[in-house]
C-alpha positions in Angstrom: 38.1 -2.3 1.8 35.2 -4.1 0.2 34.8 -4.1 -3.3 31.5 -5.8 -3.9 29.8 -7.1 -7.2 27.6 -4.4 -9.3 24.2 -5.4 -8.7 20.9 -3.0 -10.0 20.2 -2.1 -6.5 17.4 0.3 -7.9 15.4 -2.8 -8.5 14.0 -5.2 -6.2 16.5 -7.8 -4.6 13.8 -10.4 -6.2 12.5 -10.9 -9.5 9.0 -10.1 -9.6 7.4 -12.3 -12.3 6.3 -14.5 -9.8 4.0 -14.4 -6.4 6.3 -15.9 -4.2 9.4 -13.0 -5.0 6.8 -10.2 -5.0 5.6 -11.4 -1.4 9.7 -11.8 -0.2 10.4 -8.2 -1.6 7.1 -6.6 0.2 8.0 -8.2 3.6 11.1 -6.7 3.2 9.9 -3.3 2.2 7.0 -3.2 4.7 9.3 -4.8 8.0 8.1 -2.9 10.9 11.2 -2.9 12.4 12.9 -0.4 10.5 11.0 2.4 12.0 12.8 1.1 15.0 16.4 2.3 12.9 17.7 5.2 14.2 18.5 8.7 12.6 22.6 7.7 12.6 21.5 4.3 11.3 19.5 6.1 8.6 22.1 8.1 7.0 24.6 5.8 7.3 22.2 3.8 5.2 21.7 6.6 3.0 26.0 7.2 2.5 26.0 3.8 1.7 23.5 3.6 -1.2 24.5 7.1 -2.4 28.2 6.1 -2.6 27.2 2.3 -4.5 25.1 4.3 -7.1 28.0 6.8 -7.7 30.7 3.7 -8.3 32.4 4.7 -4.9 33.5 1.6 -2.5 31.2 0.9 0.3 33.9 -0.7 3.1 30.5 -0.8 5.4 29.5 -3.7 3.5 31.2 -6.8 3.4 28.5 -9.0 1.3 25.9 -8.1 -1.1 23.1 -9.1 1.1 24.8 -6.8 3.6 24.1 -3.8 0.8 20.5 -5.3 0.4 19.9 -4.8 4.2 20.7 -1.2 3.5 19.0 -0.7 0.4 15.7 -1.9 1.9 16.2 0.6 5.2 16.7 3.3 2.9 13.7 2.7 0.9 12.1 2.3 4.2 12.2 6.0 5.6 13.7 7.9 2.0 11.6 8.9 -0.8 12.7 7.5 -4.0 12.6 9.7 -6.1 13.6 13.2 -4.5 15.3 11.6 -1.6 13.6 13.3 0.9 13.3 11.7 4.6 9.4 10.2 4.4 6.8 11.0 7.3 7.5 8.4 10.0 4.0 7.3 10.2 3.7 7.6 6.5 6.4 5.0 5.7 5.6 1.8 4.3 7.2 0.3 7.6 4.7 2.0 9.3 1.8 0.3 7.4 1.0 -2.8 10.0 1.5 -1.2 13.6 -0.7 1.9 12.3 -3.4 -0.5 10.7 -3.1 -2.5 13.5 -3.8 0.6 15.6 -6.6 1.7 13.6 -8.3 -1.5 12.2 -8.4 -2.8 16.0 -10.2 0.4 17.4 -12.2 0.3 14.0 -13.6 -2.9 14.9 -13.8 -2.5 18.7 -15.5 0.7 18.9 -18.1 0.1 15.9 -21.7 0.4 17.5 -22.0 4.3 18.2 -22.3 7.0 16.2 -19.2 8.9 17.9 -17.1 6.4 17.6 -17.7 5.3 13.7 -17.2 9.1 13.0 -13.8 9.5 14.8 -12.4 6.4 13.7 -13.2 6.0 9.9 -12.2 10.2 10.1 -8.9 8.9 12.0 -8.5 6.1 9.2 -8.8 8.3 6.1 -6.3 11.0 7.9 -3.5 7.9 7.9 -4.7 7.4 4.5 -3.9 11.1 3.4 -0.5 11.0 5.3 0.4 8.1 3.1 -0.7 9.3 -0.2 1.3 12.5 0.5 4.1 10.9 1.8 4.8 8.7 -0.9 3.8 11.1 -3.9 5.1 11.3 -6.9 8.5 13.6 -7.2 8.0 14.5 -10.6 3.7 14.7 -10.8 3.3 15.9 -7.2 -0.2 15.4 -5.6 -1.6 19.0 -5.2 -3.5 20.5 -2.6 -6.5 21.0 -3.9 -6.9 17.0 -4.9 -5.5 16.1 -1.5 -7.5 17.5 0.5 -10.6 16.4 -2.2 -9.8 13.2 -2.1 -9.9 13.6 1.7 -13.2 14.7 1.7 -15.0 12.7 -0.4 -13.2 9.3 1.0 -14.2 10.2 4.9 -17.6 11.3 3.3 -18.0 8.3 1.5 -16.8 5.7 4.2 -18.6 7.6 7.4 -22.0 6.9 5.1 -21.4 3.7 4.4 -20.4 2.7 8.0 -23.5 4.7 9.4 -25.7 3.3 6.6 -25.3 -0.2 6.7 -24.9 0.2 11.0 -28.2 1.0 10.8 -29.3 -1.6 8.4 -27.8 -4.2 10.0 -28.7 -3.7 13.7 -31.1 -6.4 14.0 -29.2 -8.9 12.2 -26.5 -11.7 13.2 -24.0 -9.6 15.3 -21.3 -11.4 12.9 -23.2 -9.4 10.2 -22.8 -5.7 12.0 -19.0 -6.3 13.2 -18.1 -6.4 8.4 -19.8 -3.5 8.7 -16.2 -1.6 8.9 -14.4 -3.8 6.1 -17.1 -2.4 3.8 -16.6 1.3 4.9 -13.2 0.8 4.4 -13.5 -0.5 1.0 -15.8 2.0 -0.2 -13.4 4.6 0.7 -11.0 2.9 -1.2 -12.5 2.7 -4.0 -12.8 7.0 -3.9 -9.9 7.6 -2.3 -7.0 5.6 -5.0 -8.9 6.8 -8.5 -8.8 10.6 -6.6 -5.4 10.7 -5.7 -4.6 9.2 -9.2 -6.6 11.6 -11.3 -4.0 13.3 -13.1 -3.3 9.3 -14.3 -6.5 8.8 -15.5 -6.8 12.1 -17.3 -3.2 11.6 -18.9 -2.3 8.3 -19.2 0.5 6.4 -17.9 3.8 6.0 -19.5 4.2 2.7 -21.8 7.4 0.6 -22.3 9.0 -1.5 -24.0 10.7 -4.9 -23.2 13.9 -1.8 -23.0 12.7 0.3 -21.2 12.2 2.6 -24.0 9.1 5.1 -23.8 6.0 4.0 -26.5 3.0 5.7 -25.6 1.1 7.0 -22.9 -2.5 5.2 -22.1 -5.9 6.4 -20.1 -6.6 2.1 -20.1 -3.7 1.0 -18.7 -3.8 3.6 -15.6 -7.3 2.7 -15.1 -6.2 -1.2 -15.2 -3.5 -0.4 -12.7 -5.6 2.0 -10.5 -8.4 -0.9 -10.8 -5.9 -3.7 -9.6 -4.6 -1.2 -6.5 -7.7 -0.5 -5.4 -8.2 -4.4 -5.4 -5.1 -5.2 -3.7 -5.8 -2.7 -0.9 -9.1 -4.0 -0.4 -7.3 -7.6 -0.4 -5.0 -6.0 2.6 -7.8 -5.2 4.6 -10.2 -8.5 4.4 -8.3 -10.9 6.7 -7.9 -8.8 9.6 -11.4 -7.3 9.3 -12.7 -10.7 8.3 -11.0 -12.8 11.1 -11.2 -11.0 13.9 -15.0 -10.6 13.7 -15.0 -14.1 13.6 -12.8 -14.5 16.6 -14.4 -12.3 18.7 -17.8 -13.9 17.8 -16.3 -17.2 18.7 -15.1 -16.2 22.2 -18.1 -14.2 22.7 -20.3 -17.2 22.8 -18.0 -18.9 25.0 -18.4 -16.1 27.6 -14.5 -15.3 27.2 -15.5 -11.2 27.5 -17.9 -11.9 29.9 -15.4 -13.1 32.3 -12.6 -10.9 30.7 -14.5 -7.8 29.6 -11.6 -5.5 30.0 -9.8 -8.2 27.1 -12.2 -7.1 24.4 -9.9 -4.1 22.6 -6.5 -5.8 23.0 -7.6 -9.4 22.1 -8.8 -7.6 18.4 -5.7 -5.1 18.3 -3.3 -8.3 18.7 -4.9 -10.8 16.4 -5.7 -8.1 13.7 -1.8 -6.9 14.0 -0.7 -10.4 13.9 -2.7 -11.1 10.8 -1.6 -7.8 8.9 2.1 -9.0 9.3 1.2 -11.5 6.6 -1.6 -9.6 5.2 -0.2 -6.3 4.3 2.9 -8.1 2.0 0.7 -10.8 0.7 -2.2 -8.3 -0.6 0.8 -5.6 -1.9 2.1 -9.1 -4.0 -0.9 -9.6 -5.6 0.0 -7.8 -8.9 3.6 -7.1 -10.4 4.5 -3.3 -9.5 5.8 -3.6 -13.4 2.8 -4.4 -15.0 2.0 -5.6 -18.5 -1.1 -5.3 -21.1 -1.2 -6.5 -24.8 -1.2 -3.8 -26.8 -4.8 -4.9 -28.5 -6.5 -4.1 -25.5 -4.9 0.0 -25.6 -6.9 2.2 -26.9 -7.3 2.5 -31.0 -5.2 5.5 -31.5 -2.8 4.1 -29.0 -2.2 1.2 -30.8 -2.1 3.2 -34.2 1.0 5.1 -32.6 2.8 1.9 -31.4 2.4 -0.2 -34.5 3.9 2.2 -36.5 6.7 2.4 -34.3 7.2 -1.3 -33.5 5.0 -3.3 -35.1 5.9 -6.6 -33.4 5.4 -5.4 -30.5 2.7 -6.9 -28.7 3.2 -6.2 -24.9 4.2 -3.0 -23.1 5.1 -2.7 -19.6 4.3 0.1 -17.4 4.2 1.5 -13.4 1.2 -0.1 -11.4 1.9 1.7 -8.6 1.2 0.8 -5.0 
């Protein structure tokens, strides 16, 4: 039977006050292979982690990195905070085949009308999925935003997209082919302050070096919401910046001329191969655990925490993803 070291398993395997550690523990987290785990594999994944937390042996691990491997898998198709088994395309593992998927057609299928509707409508749908998916178990999204933030991201990046189509169709082609990295960017920039409303209205929890609750602040969720919206917007550039450039490359060599039926699959590859890298290294940009001096918190804010600690001079709170 093996009886393996107590390790906090309910934080990442890497410490995440620096880039590199963030980047390792998001290319674990968001490994498309784990959608490739089975439902047996699941729950015996599940049993394992359940039985560590409770102090129970775990003889299905023989290592700690062992544990880790079923830690991550876990997190990978589980909800961490009710528990729940996550939408399969919703899961963080599902993140680069479905942009992949999406971002390629996106890019392809960007000149008509028909097509920009369907696939900035099928790219804010994903988007929904995985807001809902990976909700909060104790401030649950409701309906009503859902489906508002729905609306007013496909509204905001179907203008954008038809808009600057049109504004662009007499420029470089390079030009009109970005034209679906700044849809996608506007929509962000609805979609993540939408879904985190209740944040903004409320504040976010504030704590200490401990742990220990201090305060609740409106600036720090709008700093976190802020450095989300630029991470996703970070996630999305290479692809949708390099792959324009690619294709405009090979399109002046003749390459689709010759090959024309090569013209979706050559963009679906290269953006997919990109986002493997992308996806981690644009969720690492900002500590999930993130900090702000407490001079910068609103007056009243401050007020409360001085009187409670008044040497304390950075708080900590949830970024979110």
């Amino acid at each position: 039977m093996s009886i393996l070291p107590k390790v906090d398993i309910d934080s990442p395997k890497y410490d995440q006050s620096t880039y590199l550690n963030r980047a390792k523990h998001f290319f674990l987290l968001t490994n498309p292979l784990n959608l490739l785990a089975s439902n047996a594999e699941l729950e015996k994944a599940r049993t394992i982690i359940n039985n560590y937390r409770a102090g129970k042996e775990v003889p299905e691990c023989k290592t700690i990195d062992e544990l880790w491997s079923a830690k991550y898998l876990y997190d990978s198709a589980f909800h961490p905070e009710t528990g729940e088994k996550s939408l399969i395309i919703g899961r963080m593992s599902a993140q680069v085949p479905m942009n992949t998927l999406i971002t390629g057609c996106m890019m392809t299928f960007y000149k008509t009308t028909p097509a920009v509707v369907f696939w900035q409508w099928v790219n804010q749908t994903f988007n929904a999925i995985v807001n809902y998916t990976n909700r909060s178990g104790s401030s649950p999204i409701s309906k009503d935003q859902l489906l508002t933030s729905y609306a007013l991201a496909t509204s905001g990046a179907l203008a954008t997209a038809l808009t600057f189509n049109r504004l662009v169709k007499n420029l470089n082609p390079l030009i009109g082919r970005l034209v679906p990295l700044v849809a996608v960017a506007s929509a962000n920039c609805i979609n993540i302050p939408m879904m985190r409303m209740q944040e903004i209205k409320n504040g976010v929890t504030l704590l200490d070096v401990d742990n220990n609750e201090v305060g609740t602040s409106k600036t720090a969720a709008k700093t976190g919401i802020s450095a989300v919206v630029a991470s996703r917007c970070a996630m999305a550039c290479p692809g949708m910046v390099l792959t324009p450039i690619l294709v405009e490359v090979l399109s002046k060599r003749g390459f689709f001329k010759r090959y024309p039926w090569a013209n979706a699959p050559v963009q679906t590859l290269f953006c997919g191969f990109v986002l493997i890298f992308a996806t981690p290294l644009g969720c690492a940009f900002f500590s999930q655990r993130a900090s702000i001096e407490v001079n910068k918190l609103e007056p009243e804010v401050q007020k409360e925490i001085k009187a409670k600690n008044p040497n304390l001079d950075i708080v900590w709170y949830n970024k979110g993803l």
